[in-house]
N, C-alpha and C positions, 0 to 999 in steps of 0.2 A: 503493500500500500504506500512508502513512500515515507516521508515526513509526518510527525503526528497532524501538521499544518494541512497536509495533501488530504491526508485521510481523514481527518474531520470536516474538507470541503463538502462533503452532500449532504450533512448537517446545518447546513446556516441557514438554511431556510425554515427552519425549526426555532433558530435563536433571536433571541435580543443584545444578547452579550458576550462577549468572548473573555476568557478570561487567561491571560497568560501566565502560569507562578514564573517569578524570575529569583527562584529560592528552591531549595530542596523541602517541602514542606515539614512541616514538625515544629519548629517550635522559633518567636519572635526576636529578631535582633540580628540577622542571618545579612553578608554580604549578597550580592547584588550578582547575580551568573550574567558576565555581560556578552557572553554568548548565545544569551536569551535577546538580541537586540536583532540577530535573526530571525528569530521564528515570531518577535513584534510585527517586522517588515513583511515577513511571508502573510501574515493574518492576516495583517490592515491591507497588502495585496488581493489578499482571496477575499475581503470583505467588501470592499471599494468596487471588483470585478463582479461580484454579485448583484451588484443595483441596490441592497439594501442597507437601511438603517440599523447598521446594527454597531454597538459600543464595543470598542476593545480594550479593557479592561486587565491593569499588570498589577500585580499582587509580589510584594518579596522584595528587600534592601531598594524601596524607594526612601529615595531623601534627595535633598536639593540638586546633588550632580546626579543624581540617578534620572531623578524627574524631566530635567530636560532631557536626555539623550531618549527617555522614553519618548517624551511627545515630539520628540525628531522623527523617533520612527516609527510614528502615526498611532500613540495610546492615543485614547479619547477621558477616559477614568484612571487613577492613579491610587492604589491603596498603599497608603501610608502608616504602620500601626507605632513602629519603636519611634519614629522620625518626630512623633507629634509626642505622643504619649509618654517618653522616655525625655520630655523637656518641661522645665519647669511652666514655663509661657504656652500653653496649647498654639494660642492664637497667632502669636510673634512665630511660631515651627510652622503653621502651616501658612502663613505669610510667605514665608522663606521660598515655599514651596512653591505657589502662584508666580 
């Protein structure tokens, strides 16, 4: 089948959301796999040629450098959980972020 990217392509029309982990899942605080910046590009590729609305959505070591390189390569949604939460200021981290 290809990339997990290829092979979830006959699924989008089922979706709203794409969600990419850019982390090994399990547990919060985790660097950022920036290898994962291909398979952003591949989604928002296969998402964009679909014709539809659909969000793509990166989960894992977002923070301020992280977030841009994301929305270069075409995030729409950005989960942030240590970046905000792991600072005294919520507001001022997620500022940063913007």
């Amino acid at each position: 089948p290809g990339t997990p990217v290829e092979a979830a392509a006959p699924l989008l029309d089922l979706c709203d959301l794409v969600c990419v982990m850019t982390v090994n899942p399990g547990f919060g605080g985790q660097k950022f796999i920036m290898s994962q910046l291909d398979k952003i590009r591949a989604a928002r590729s296969r998402i964009t040629a679909s014709g539809r609305e659909i969000a793509l959505e990166i989960d894992g070591g977002v923070n301020a450098e992280t977030a841009l390189l994301c929305r270069e390569a075409g995030a729409d949604v950005l989960v942030a959980g240590s970046a905000v939460f792991g600072q005294p200021d919520y507001a001022a981290a997620i500022e940063v972020l913007r």
